[in-house]
C-alpha positions as CSV (number, residue, x, y, z in Angstrom):
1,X,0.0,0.0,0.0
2,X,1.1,3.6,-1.1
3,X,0.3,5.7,2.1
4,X,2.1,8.9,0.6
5,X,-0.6,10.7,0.1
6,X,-0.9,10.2,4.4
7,X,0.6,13.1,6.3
8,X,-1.6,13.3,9.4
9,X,-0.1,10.6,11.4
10,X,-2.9,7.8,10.2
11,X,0.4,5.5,9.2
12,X,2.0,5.8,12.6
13,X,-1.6,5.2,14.2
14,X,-2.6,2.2,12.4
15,X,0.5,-0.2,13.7
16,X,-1.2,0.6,17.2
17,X,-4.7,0.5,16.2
18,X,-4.7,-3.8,16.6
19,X,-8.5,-3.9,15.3
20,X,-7.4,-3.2,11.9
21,X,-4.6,-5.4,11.7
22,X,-7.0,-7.8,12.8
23,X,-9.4,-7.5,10.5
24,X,-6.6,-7.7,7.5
25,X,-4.9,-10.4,8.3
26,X,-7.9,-12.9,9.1
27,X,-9.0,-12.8,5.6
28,X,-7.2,-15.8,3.9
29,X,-7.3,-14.7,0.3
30,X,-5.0,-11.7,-0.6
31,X,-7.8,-10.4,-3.1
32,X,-9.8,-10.1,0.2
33,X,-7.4,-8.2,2.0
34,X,-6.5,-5.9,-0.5
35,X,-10.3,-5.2,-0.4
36,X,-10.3,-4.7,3.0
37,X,-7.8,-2.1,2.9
38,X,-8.6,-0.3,0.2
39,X,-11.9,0.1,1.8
40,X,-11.1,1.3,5.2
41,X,-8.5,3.8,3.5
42,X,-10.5,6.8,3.5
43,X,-11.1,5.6,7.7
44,X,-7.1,5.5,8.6
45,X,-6.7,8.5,6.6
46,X,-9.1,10.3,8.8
47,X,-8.0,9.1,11.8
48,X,-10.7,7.1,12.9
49,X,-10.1,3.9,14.5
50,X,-11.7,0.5,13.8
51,X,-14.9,0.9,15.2
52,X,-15.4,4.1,14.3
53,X,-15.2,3.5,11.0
54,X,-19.1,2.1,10.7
């Protein structure tokens, strides 16, 4: 993933926020992860965590 476009912190925050990582590692097919994370993008970038995404 390209997070150069990130300059708010939202990198730094995501390899404490555990819920993500979570969520993007149990998928077993890397199609589904890369779906995963290109769907909770616009989330990280704001600065929300997991469950605040919905």
């Amino acid at each position: 993933m390209n997070f150069a476009g990130c300059n708010n912190g939202s990198a730094e925050r995501l390899t404490t926020e555990r819920g993500y990582l979570y969520h993007f590692t149990d998928a077993k097919q890397s199609a589904t992860r890369v779906a995963r994370i290109e769907k909770a993008m616009p989330a990280i970038f704001e600065g929300r965590g997991f469950l605040e995404r919905r």
